[in-house]
gemmi code that builds the backbone of each chain (N, CA, C; Angstrom):
import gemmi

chains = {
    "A": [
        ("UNK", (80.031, 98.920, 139.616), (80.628, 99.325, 138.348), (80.858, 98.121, 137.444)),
        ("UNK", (80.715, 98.094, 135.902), (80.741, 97.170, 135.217), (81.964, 97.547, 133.893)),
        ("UNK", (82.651, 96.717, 134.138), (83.603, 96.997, 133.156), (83.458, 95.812, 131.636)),
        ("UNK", (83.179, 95.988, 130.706), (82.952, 95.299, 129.566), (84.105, 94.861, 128.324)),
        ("UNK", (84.565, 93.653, 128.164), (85.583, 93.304, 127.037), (84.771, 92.615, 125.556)),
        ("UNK", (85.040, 93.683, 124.645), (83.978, 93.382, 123.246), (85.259, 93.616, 122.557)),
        ("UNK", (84.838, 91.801, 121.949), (85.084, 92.009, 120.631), (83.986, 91.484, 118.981)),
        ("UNK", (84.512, 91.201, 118.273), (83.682, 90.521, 117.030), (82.828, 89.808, 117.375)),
        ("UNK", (83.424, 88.580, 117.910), (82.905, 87.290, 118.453), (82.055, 87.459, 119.250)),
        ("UNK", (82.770, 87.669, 120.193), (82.173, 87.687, 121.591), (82.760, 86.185, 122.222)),
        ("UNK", (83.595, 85.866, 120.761), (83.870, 84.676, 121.474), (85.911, 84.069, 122.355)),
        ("UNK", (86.501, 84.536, 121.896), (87.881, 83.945, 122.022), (88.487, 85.693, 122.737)),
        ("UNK", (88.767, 86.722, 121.663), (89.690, 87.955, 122.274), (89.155, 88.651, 123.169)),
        ("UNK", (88.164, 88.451, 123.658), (87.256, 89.301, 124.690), (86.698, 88.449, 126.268)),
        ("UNK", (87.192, 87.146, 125.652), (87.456, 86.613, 127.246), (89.154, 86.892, 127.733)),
        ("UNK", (90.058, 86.600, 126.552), (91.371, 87.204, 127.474), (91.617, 88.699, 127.714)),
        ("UNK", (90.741, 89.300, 127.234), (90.828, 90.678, 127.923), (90.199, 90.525, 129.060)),
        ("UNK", (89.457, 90.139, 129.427), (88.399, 89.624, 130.719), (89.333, 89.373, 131.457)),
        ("UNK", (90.104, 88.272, 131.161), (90.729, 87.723, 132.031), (92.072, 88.481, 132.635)),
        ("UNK", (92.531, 89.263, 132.065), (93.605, 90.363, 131.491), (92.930, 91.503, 132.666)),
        ("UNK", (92.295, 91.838, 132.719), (91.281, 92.987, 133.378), (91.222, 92.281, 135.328)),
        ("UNK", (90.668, 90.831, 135.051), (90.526, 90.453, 136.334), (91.573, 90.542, 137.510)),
        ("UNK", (92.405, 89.971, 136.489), (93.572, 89.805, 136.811), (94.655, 90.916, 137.568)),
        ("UNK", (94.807, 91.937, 136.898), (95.231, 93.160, 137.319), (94.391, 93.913, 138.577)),
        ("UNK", (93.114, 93.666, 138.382), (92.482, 93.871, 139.619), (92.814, 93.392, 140.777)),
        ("UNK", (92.602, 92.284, 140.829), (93.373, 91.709, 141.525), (94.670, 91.991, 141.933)),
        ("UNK", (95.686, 92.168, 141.479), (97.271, 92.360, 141.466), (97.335, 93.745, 142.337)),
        ("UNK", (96.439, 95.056, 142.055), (96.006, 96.164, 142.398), (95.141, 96.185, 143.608)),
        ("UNK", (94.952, 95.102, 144.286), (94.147, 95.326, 145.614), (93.007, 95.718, 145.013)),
        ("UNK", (91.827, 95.663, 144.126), (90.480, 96.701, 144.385), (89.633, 95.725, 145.378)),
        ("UNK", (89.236, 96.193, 146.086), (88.105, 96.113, 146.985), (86.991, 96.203, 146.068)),
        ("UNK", (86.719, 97.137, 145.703), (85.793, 97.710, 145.052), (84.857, 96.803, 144.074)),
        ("UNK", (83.391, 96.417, 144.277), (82.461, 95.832, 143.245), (82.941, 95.995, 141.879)),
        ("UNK", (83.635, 95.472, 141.458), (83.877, 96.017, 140.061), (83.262, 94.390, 138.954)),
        ("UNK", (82.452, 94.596, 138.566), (81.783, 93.855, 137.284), (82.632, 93.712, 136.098)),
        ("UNK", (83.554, 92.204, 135.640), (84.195, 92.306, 134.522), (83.398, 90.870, 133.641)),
        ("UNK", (82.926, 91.714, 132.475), (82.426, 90.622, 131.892), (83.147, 90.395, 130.538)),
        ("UNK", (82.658, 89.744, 129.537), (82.677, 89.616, 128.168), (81.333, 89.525, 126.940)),
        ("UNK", (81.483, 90.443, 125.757), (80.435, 90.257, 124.832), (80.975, 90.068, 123.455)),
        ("UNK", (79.688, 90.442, 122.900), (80.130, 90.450, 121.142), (79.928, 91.886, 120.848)),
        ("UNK", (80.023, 92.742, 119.840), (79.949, 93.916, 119.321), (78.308, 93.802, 119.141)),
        ("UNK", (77.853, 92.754, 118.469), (76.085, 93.149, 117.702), (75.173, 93.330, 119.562)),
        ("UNK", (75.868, 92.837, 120.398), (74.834, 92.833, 121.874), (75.279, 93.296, 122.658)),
        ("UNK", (75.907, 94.500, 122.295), (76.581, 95.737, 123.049), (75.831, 97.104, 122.518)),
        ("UNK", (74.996, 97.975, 123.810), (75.092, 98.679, 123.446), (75.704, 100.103, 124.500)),
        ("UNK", (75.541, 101.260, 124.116), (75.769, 102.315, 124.879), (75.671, 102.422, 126.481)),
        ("UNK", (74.555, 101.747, 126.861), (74.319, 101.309, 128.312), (74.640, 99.751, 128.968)),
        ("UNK", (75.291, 99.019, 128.407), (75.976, 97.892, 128.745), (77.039, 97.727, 130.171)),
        ("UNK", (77.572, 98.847, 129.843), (78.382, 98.428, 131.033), (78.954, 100.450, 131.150)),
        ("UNK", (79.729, 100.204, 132.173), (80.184, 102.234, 132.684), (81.801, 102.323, 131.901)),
        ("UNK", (82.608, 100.791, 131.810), (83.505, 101.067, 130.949), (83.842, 99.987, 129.427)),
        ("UNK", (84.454, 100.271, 128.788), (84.019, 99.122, 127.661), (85.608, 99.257, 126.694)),
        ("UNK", (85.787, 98.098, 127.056), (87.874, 97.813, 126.702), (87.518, 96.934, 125.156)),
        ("UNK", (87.977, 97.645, 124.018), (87.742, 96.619, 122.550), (88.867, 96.794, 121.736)),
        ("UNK", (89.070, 96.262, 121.281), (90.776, 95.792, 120.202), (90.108, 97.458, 119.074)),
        ("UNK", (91.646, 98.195, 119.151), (91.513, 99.253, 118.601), (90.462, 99.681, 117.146)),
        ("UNK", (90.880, 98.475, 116.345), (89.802, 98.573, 114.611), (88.497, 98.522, 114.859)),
        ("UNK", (88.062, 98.059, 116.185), (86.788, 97.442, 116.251), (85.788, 99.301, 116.852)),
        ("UNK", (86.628, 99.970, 117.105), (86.178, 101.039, 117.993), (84.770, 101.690, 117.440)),
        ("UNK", (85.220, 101.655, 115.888), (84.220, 101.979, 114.620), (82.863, 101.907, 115.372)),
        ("UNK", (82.919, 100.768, 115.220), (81.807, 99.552, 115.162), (80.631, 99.756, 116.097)),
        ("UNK", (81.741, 100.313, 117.489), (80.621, 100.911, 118.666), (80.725, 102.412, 118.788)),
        ("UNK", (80.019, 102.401, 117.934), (79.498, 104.179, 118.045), (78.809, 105.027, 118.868)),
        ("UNK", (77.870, 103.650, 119.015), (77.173, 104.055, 120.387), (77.696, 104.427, 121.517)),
        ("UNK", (78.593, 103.935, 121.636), (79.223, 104.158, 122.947), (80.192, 105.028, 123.231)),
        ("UNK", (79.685, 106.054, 124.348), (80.318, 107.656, 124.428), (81.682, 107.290, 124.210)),
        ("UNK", (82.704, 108.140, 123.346), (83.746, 107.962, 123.537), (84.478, 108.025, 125.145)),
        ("UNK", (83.872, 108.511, 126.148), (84.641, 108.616, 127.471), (84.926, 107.170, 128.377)),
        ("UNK", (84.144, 105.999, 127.693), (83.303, 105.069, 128.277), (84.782, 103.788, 127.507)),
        ("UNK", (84.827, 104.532, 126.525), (85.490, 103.515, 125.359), (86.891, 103.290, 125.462)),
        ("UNK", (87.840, 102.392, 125.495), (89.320, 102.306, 125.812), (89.706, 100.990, 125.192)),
        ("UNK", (90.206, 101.909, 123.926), (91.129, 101.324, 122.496), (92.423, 100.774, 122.943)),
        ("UNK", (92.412, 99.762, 122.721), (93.542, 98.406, 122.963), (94.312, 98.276, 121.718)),
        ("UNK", (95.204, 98.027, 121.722), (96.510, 98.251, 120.139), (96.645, 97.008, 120.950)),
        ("UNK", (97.329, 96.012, 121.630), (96.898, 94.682, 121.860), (96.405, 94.368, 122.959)),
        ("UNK", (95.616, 92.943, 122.688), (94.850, 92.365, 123.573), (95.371, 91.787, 125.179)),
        ("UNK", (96.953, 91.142, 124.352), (97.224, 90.763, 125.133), (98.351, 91.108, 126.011)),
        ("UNK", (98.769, 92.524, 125.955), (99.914, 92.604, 126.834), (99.207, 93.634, 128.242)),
        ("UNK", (99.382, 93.291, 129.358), (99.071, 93.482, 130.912), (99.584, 95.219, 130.573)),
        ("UNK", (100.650, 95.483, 130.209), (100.903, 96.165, 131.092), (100.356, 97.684, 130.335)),
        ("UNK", (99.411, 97.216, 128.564), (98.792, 98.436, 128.301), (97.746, 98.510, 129.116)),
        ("UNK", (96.589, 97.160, 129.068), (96.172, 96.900, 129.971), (95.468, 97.893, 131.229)),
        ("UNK", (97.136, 97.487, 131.783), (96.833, 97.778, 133.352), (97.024, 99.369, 133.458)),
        ("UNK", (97.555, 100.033, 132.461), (97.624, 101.517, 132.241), (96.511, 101.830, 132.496)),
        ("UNK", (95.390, 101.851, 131.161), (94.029, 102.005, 131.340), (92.904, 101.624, 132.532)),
        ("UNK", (93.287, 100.591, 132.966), (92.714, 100.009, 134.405), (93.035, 100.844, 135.373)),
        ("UNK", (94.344, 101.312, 135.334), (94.633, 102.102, 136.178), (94.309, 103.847, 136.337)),
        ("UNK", (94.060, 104.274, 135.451), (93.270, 105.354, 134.842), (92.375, 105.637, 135.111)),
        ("UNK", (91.327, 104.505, 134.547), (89.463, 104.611, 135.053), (89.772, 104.611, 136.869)),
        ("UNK", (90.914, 103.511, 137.889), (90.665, 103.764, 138.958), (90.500, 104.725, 139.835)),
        ("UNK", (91.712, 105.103, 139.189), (91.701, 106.934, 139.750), (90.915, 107.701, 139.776)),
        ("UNK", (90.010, 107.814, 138.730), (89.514, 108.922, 137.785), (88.040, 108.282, 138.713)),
        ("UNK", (87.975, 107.375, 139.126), (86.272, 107.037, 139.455), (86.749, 106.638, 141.144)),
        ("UNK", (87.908, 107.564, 141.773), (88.452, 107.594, 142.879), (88.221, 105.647, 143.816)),
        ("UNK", (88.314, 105.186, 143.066), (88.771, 103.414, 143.894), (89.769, 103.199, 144.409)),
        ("UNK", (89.888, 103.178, 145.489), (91.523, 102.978, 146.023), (91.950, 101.715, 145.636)),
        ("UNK", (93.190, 101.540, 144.772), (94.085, 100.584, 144.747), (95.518, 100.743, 144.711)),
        ("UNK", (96.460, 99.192, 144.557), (97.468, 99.406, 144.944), (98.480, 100.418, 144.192)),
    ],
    "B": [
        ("UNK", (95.152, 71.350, 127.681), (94.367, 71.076, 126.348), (95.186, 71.425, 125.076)),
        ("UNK", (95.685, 72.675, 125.393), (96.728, 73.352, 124.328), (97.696, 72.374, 123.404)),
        ("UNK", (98.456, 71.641, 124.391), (98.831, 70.169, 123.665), (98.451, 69.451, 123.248)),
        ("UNK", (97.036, 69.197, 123.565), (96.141, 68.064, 122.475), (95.810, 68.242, 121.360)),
        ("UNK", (95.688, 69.636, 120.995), (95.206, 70.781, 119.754), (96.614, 71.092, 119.062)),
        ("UNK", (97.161, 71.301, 119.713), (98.660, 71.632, 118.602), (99.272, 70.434, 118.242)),
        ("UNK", (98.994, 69.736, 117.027), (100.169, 68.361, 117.233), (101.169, 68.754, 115.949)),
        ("UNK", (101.442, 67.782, 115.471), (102.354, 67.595, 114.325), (101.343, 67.800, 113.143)),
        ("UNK", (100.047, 67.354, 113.303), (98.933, 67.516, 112.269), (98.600, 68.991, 112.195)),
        ("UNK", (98.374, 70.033, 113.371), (97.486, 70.894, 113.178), (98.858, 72.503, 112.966)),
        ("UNK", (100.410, 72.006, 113.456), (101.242, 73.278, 113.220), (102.197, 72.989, 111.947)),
        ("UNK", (102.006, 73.985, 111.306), (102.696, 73.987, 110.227), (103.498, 75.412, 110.202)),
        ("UNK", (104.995, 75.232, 108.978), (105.966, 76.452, 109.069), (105.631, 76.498, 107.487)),
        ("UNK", (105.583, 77.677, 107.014), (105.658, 77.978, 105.876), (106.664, 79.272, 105.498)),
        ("UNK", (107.569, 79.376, 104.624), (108.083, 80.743, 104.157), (107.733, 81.421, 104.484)),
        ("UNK", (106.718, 81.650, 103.434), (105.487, 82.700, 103.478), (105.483, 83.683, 102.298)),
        ("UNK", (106.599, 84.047, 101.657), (107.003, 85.628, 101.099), (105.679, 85.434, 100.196)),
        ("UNK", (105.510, 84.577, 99.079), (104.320, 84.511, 98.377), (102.883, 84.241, 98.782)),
        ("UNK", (102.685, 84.343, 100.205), (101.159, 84.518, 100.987), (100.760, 85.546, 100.783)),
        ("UNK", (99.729, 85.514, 100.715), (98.492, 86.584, 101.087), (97.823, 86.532, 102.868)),
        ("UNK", (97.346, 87.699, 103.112), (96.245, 87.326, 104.485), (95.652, 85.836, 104.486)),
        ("UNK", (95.174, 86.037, 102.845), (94.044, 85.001, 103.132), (93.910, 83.747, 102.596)),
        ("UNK", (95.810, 83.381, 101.938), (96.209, 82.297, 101.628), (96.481, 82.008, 103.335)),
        ("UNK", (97.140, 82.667, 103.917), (97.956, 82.110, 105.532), (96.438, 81.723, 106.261)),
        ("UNK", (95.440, 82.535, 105.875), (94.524, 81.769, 107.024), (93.922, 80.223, 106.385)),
        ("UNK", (93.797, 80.291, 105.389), (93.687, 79.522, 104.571), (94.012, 78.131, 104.629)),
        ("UNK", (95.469, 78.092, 104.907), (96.366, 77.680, 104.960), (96.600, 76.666, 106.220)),
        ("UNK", (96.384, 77.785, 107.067), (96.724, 77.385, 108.507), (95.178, 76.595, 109.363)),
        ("UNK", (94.003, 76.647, 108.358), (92.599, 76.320, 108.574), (92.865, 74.820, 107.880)),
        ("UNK", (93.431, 74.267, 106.996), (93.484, 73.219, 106.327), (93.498, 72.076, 106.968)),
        ("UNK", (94.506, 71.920, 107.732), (93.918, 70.945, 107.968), (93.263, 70.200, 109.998)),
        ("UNK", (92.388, 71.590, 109.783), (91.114, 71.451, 110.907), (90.400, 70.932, 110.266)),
        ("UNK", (90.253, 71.751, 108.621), (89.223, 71.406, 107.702), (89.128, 69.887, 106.845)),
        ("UNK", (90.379, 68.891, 106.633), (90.792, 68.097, 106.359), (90.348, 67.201, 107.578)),
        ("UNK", (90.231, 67.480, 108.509), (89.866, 66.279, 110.123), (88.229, 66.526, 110.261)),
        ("UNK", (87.484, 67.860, 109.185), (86.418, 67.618, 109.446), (85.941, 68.213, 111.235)),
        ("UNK", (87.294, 69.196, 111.489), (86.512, 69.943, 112.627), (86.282, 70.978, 112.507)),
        ("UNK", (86.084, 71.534, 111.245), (85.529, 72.838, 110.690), (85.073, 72.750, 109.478)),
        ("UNK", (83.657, 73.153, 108.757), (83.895, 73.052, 107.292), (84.379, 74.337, 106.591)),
        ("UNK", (84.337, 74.191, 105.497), (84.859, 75.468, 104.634), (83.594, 76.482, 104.637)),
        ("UNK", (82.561, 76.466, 104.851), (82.044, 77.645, 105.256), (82.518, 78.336, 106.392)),
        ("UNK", (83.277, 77.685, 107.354), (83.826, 78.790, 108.733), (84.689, 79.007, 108.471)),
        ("UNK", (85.566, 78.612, 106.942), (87.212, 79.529, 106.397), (86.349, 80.568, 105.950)),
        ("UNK", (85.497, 80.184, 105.106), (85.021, 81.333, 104.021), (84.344, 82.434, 105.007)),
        ("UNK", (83.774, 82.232, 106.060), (83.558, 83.132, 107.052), (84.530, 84.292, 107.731)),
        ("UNK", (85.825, 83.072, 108.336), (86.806, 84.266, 108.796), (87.158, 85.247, 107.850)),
        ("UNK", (87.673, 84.623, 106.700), (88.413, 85.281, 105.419), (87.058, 86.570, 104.891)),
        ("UNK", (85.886, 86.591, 105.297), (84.986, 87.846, 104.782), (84.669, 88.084, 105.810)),
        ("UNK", (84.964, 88.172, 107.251), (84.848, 89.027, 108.760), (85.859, 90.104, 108.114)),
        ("UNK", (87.494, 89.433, 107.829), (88.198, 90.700, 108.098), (87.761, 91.464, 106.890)),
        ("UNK", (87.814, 90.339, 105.877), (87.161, 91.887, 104.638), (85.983, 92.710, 104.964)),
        ("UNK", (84.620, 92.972, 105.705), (83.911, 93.639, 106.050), (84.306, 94.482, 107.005)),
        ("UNK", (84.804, 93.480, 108.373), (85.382, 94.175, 109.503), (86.976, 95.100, 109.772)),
        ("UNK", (87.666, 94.626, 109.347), (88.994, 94.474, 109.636), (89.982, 94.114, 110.272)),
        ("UNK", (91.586, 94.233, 110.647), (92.245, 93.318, 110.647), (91.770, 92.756, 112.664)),
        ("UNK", (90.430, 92.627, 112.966), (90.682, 92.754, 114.397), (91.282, 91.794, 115.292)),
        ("UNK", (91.118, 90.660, 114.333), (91.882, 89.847, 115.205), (93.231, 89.529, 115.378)),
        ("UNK", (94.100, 90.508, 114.722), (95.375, 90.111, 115.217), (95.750, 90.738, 116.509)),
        ("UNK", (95.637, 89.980, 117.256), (95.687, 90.095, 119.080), (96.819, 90.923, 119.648)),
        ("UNK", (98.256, 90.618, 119.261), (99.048, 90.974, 119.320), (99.977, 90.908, 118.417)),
        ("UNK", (101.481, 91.909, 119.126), (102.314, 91.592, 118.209), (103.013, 90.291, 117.177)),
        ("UNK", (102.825, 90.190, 115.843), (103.024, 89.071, 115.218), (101.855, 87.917, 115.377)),
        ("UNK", (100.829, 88.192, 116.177), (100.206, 87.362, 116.055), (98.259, 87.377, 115.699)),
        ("UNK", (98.053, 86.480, 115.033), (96.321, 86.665, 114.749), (95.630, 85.002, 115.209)),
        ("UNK", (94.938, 86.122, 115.601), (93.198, 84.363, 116.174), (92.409, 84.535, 115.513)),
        ("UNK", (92.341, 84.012, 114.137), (91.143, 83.814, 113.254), (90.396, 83.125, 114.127)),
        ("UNK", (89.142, 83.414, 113.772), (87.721, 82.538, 114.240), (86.700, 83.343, 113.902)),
        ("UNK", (85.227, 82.369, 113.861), (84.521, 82.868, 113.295), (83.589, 82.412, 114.700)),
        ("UNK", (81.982, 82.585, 114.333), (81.254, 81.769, 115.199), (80.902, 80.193, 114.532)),
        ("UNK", (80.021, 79.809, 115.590), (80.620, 78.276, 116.011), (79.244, 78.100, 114.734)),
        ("UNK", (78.198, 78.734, 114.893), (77.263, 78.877, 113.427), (77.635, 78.468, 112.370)),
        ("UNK", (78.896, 78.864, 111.742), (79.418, 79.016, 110.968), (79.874, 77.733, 110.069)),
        ("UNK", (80.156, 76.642, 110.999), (80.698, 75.761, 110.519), (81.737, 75.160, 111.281)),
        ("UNK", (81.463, 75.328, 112.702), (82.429, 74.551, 113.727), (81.819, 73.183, 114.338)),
        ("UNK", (82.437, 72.157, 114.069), (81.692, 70.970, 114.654), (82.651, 70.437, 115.741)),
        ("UNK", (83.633, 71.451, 116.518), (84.167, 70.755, 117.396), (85.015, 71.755, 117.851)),
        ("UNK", (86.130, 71.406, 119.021), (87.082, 72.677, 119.534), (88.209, 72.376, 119.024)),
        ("UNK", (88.515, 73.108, 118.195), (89.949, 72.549, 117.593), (90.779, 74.065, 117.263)),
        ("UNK", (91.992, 73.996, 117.206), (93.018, 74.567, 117.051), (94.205, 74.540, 116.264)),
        ("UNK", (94.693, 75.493, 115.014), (95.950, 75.036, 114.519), (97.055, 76.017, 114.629)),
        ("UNK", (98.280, 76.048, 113.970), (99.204, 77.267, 114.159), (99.745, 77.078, 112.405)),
        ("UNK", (99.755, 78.319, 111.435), (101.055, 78.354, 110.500), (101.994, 79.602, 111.552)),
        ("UNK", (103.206, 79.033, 111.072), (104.015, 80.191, 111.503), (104.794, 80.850, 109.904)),
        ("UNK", (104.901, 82.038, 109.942), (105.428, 82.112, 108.578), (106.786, 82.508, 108.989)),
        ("UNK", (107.706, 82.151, 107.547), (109.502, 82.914, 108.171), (109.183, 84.227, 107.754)),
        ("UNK", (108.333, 84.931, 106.719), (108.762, 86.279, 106.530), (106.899, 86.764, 107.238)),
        ("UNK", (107.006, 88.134, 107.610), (105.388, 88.760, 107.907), (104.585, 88.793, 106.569)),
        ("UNK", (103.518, 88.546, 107.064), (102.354, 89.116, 106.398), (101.435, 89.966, 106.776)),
        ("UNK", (101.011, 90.655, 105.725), (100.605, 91.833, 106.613), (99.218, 91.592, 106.455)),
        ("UNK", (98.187, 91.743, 107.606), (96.939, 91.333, 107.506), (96.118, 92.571, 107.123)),
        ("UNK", (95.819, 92.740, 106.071), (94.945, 93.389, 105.120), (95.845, 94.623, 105.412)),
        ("UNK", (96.875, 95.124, 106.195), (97.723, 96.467, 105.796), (98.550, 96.278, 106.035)),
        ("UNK", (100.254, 97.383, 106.479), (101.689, 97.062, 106.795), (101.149, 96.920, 108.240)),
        ("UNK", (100.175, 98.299, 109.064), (100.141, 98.417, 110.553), (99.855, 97.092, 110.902)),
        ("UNK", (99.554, 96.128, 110.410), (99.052, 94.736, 111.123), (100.464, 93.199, 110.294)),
        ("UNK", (101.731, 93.205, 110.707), (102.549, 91.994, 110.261), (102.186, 91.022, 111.167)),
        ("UNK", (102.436, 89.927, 110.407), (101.791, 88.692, 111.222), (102.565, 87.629, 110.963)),
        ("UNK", (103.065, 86.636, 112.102), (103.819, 85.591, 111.701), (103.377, 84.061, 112.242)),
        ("UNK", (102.683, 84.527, 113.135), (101.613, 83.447, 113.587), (100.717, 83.289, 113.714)),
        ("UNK", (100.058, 82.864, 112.471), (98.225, 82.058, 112.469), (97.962, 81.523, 112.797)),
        ("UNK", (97.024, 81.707, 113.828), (96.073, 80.805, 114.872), (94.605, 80.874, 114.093)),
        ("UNK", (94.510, 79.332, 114.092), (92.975, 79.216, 113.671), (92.222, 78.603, 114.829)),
        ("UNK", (90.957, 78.893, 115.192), (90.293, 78.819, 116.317), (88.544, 77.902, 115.983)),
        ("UNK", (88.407, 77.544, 116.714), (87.030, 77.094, 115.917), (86.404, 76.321, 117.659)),
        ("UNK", (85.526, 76.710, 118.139), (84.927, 76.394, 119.306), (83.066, 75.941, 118.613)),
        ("UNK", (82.373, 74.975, 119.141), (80.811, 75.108, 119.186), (79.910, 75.742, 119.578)),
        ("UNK", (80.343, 76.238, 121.130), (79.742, 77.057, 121.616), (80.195, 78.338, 122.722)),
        ("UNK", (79.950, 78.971, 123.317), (80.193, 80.244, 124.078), (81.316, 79.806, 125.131)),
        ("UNK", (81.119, 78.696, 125.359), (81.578, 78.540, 126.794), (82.661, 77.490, 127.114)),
        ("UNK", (82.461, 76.420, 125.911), (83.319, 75.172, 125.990), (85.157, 75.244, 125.749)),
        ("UNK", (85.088, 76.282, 124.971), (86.677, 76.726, 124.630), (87.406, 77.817, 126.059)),
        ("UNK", (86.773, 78.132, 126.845), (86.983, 79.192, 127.711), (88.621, 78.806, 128.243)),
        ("UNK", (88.598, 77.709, 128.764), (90.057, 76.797, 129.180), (90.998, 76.695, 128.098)),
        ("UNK", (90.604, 76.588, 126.688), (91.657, 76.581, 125.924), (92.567, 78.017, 125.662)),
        ("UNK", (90.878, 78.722, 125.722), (91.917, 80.772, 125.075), (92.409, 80.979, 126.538)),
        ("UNK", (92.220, 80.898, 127.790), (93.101, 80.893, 128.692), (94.554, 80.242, 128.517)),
        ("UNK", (94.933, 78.874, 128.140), (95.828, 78.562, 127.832), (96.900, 78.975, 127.150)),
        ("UNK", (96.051, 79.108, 125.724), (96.260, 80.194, 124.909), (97.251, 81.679, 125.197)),
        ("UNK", (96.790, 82.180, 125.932), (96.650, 83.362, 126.446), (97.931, 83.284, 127.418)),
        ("UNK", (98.108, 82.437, 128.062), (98.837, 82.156, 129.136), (100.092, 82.195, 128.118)),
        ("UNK", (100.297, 81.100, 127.200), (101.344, 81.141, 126.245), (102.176, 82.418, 125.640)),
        ("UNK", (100.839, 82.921, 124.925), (101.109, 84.288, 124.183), (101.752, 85.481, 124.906)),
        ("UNK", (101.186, 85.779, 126.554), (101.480, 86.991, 127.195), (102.700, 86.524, 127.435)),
        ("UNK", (103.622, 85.342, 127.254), (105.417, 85.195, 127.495), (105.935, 85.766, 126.485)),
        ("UNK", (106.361, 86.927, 126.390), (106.778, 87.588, 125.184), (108.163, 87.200, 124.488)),
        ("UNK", (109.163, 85.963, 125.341), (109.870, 85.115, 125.460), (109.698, 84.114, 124.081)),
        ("UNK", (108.314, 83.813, 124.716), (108.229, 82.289, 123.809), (107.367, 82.726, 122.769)),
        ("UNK", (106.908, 83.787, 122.689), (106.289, 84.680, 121.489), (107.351, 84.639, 120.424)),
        ("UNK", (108.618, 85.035, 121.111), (109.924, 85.224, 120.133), (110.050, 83.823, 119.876)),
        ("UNK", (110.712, 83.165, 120.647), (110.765, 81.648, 119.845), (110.231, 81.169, 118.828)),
        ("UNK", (108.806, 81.441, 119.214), (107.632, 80.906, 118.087), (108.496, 81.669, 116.477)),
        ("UNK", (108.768, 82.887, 116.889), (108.473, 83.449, 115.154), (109.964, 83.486, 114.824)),
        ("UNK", (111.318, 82.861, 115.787), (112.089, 82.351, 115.315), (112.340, 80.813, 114.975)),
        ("UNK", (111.291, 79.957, 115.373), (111.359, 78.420, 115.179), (111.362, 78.281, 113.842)),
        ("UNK", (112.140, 77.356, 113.589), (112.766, 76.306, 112.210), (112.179, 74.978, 111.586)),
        ("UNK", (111.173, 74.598, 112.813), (110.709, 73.104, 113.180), (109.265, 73.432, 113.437)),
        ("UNK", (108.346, 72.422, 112.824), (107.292, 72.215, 113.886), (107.657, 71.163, 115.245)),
        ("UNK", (108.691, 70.820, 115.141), (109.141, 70.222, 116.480), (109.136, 71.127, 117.214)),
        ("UNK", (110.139, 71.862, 116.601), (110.554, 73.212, 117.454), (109.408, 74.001, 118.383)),
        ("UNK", (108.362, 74.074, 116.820), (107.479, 74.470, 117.855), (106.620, 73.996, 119.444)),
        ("UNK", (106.256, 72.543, 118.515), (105.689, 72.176, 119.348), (106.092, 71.797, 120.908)),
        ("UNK", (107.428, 72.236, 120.825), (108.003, 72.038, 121.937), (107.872, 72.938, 123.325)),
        ("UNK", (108.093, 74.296, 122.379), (107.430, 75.959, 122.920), (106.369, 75.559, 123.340)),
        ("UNK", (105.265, 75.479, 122.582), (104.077, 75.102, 123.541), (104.028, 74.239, 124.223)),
        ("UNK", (104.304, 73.197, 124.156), (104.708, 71.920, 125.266), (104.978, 72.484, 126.243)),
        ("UNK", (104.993, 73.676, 126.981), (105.904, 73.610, 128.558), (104.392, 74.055, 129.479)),
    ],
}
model = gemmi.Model(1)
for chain_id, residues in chains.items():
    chain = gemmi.Chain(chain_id)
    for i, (resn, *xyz) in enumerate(residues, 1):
        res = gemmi.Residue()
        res.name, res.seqid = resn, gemmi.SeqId(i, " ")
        for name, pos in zip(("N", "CA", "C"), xyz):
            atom = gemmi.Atom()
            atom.name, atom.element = name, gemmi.Element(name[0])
            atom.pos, atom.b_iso = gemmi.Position(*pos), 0.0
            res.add_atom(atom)
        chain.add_residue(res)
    model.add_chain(chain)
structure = gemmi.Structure()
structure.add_model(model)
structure.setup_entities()
C-alpha cells in the first residue's frame, strides 16, 4: 500500500506530512508494508499512490484523484488530525494496529 | 541548522495592522533577498503561487511557509521569520497569519533536515504561542534556540 503527501511544491509541506504520517505509523504498531512518500501536485496523478493526504485548498487541483483516495488536511502540522485519518484508512483497509 | 538560518538578520517583528499578504511575505523575504540567497524573481513567484493557487501554504494555525521552487530564484538554503503583533489574513479571514516563514532550498533534497527541524518546532503548540506572543527578536530567537 502506498500512501502519498502532495503539496504545491513538492517541496517543504509534503515532506512534514511524510514525516507526520511515518511517524504515527510507527507510534500505531503497523506491521503492515505501508509506502509513505512525498510529491508535487503537477506529478501526481490518479494512480500514484491507494491514499493521497494534501493541505485542504489544494484538493481542487487533484481532480483526478477519486475523492475516496483523497484526505483534506485543514493543517499540516498537527498529529493528532493526522493520526485521525491514518487511523481511518487502517481500519477501513483492515491493518491491525495499535 | 534551524539556528544558523534564524539570526538577528533573517527574524524580524513587525505590527503589522497596515500589511497586506503580500507586503508580510514581502517583507519577511527581504532580507534573504538583501544576502543574495534568493532573487526577487522567487518573491515575485511566491506572491503569484498564492494568487493563482491559493492560500496553501499556511501550514498551520497562525502560521505560513512561503516558498517557491528552487527554479525560481533560489541560490542557496536559507530561511527567515516576520512575526506580526496583529493577523493577517492570507488572501481571506479563514487563513490569519502571524508568522511568516520564508523558505528557499536549491534542490529536492538538501533542505529535508531543515523542514524537519522546522517541523519539530512548529508541532510544540507551546512555543507556537510564544512565537505569536514575542516582543523581541531576541525573544524570538530564543524560542527557537532550544
Amino acid at each position: 500500500m502506498k500512501f502519498l503527501a502532495v503539496c504545491q511544491s513538492g517541496l517543504g509541506s509534503s515532506f512534514m506530512v511524510q514525516m507526520n504520517i511515518q511517524q504515527i505509523l510507527k507510534d500505531e504498531n503497523v506491521d503492515a508494508d505501508i509506502d509513505v512518500s512525498h510529491s508535487d501536485v503537477g506529478s501526481t496523478s490518479g494512480d500514484s499512490a491507494d491514499y493521497f493526504f494534501v493541505e485542504s485548498t489544494l484538493g481542487d487541483v487533484l481532480g483526478n484523484v477519486p475523492a475516496e483516495k483523497l484526505i483534506l488536511l485543514k493543517s499540516l502540522i498537527d498529529k493528532d488530525e493526522i493520526k485521525e485519518h491514518v487511523n481511518t484508512i487502517l481500519d477501513k483497509e483492515d491493518i491491525e494496529h495499535s | 541548522m534551524l539556528t544558523d538560518l534564524l539570526t538577528s538578520n533573517t527574524i524580524q517583528i513587525n505590527e503589522g495592522s497596515d500589511l497586506s499578504w503580500e507586503d508580510a511575505i514581502r517583507l519577511s523575504a527581504k532580507p534573504l533577498e538583501s544576502s543574495g540567497f534568493i532573487n526577487q524573481s522567487y518573491v515575485d513567484e511566491m506572491v503569484s503561487i498564492v494568487k493563482s493557487k491559493g492560500p496553501y501554504f499556511n501550514i498551520g494555525p497562525e502560521i505560513a511557509l512561503a516558498h517557491a521552487r528552487p527554479e525560481a530564484g533560489a541560490n542557496k538554503i536559507s530561511l527567515s521569520l516576520l512575526k506580526t503583533d496583529h493577523e493577517i489574513s492570507l488572501v481571506d479571514e479563514t487563513h490569519p497569519i502571524k508568522l511568516w516563514f520564508v523558505l528557499s532550498a536549491t534542490d529536492n533534497n538538501s533542505h529535508l533536515e531543515l523542514i524537519q527541524e522546522l517541523m519539530t518546532l512548529l508541532m510544540d503548540k507551546q512555543k507556537v504561542q510564544q512565537m505569536c506572543d514575542s516582543k523581541s527578536v531576541e525573544e524570538l530567537k530564543s524560542i527557537v534556540n532550544v
